[in-house]
C-alpha positions in Angstrom: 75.4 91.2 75.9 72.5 91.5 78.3 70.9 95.5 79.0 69.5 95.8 81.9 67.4 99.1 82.9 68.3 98.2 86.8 71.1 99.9 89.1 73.9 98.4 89.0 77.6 99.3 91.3 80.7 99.0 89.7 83.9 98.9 91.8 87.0 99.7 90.3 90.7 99.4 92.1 94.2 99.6 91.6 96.8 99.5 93.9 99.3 102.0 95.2 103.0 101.4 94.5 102.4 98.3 92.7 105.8 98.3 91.1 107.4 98.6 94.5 106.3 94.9 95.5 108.4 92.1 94.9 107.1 88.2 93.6 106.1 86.8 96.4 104.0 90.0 97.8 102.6 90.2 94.0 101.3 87.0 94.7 100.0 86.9 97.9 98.1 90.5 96.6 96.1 88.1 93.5 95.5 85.8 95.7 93.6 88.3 98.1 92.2 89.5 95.4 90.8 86.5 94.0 89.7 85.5 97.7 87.4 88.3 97.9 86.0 88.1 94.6 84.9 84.8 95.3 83.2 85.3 98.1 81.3 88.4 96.7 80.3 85.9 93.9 79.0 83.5 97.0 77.2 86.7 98.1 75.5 87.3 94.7 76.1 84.8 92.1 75.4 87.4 89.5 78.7 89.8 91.0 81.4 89.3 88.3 84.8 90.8 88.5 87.9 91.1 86.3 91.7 91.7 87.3 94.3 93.6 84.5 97.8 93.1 84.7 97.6 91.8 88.2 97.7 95.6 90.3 93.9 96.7 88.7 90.3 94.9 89.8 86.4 95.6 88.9 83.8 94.1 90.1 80.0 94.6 88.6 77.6 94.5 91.6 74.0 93.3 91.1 72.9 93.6 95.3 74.1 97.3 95.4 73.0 98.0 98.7 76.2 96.2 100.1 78.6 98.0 97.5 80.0 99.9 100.3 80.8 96.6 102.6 82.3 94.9 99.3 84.8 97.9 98.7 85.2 98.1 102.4 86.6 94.2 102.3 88.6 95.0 99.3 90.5 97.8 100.7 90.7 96.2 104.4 91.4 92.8 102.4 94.8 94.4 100.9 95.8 96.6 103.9 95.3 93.6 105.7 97.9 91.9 104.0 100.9 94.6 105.5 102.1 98.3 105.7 103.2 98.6 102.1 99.9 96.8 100.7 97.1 99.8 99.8 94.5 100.6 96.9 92.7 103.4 95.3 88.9 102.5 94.8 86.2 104.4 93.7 82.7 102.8 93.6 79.4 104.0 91.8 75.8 103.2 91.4 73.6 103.6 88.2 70.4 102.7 86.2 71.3 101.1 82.6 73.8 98.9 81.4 74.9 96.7 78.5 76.8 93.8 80.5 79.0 91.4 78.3 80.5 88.2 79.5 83.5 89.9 80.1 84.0 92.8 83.1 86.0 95.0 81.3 83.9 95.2 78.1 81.1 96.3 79.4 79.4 99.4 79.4 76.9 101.6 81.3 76.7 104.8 83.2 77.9 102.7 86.4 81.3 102.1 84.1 81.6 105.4 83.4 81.0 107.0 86.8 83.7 104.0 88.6 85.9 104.8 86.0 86.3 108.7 85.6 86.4 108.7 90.2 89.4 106.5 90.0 91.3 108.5 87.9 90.2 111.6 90.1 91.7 110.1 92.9 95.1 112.2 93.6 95.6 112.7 97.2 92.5 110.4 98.2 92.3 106.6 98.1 88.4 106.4 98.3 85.7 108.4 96.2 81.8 107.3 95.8 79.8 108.8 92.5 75.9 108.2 91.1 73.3 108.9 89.1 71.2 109.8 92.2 71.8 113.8 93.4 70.9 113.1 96.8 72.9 110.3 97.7 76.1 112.3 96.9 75.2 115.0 98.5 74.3 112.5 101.5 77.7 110.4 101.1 80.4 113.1 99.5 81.7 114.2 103.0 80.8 111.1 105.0 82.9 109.2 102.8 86.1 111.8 102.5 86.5 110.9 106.3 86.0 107.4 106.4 88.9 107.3 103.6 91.1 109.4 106.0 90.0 106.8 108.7 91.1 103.3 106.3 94.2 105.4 105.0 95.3 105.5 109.0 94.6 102.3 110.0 97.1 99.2 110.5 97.0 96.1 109.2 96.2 94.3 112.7 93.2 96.1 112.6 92.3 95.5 108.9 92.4 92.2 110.1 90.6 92.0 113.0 87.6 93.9 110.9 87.5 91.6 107.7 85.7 88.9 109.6 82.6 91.5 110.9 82.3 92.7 107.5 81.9 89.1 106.2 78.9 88.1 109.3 75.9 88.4 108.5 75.4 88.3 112.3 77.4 90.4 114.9 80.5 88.8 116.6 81.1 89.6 119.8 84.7 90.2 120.4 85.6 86.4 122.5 84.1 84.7 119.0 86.5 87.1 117.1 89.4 86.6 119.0 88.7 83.0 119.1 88.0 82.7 115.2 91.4 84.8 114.1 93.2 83.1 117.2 94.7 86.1 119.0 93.9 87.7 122.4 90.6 89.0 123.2 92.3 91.9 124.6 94.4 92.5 121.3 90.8 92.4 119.6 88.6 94.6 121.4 91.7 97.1 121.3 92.0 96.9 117.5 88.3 97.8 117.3 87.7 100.8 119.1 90.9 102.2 117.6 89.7 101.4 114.1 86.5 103.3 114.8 84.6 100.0 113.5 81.7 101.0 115.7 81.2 104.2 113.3 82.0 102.0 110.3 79.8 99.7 110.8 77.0 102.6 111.5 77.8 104.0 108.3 77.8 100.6 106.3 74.0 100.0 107.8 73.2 103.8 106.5 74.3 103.2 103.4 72.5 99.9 102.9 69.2 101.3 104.7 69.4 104.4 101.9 70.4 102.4 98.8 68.6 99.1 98.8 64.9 101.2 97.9 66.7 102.0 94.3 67.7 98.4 93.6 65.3 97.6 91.3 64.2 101.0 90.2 
């Protein structure tokens, strides 16, 4: 067990209508899963993650300042995958933590928080929580529209946004379309219908207002 006095983000998933899927779609879901655990663990080696009976996830996230863009690519990740793939995810932020080698046995405020949003979540598919007053009042509305904004998008779109979640630099839309190998045209239309412009505007907000309480 290692307590740390830092803020840490727990993410914590499942996914809708999970009984409905058959084998193969049950698999293709773990291994999306997996995929963007992995490469949130590439992001942060210390990120650690856990899936439970194959249809819930957590993740524990040490750089919380990109918490938002990791549940972004987990929720765009599964929709990605097709019109009956979707997840409920609630995220939080929080100082103090016992962390044990294992996801799902540890404990913390962050835990607690991830944990009592997700089972909030009736009507909604997205809910943010923390310890910090004023970044729920800042976030609370701005992120009950961008759910209604994921909830409506197709999985085309998903699609074409994983890959500008995952730059660290911006693509322009020929170097998209070339690296998912459709039409630029197809592309740039997927885009501006997704809203990823505001998305993308939100994401940096987020960062810009999170990454001063990192190691507070």
């Amino acid at each position: 067990m290692a307590a740390t006095d830092k803020a840490i983000a727990v993410i914590s998933g499942d996914i809708v209508n999970s009984t409905q899927l058959n084998a193969e779609q049950f698999d293709r879901l773990l291994t999306r899963i997996k995929e963007i655990q992995t490469w949130m663990s590439t992001e942060n080696t210390s990120n650690a993650h856990s899936i439970i009976r194959g249809d819930e996830f957590q993740s524990v996230v040490h750089d919380i300042e990109n918490a938002l863009r990791y549940t972004l690519l987990y929720r765009l990740g599964i929709k990605a995958l097709g019109k009956t793939f979707d997840s409920r995810i609630s995220f939080a932020i929080a100082a103090h933590a016992d962390l044990r080698e294992s996801v799902s046995e540890s404990m913390g405020e962050a835990f607690v928080l991830s944990g009592r949003g997700l089972k909030s979540l009736k009507n909604h598919r997205l809910i943010f929580s923390s310890d910090r007053p004023e970044l729920n009042a800042q976030f609370d509305l701005l992120f009950q529209y961008l759910d209604r904004q994921l909830t409506d998008l197709t999985a085309r779109q998903c699609e074409v946004m994983l890959p500008m979640l995952q730059s660290h630099q911006d693509l322009s839309v020929s170097e998209l379309a070339e690296q998912l190998g459709i039409a630029t045209a197809t592309v740039s239309k997927s885009l501006k219908a997704s809203g990823w412009s505001l998305i993308s505007a939100l994401n940096q907000q987020f960062i810009n207002q999170v990454a001063g309480f990192r190691n507070v």
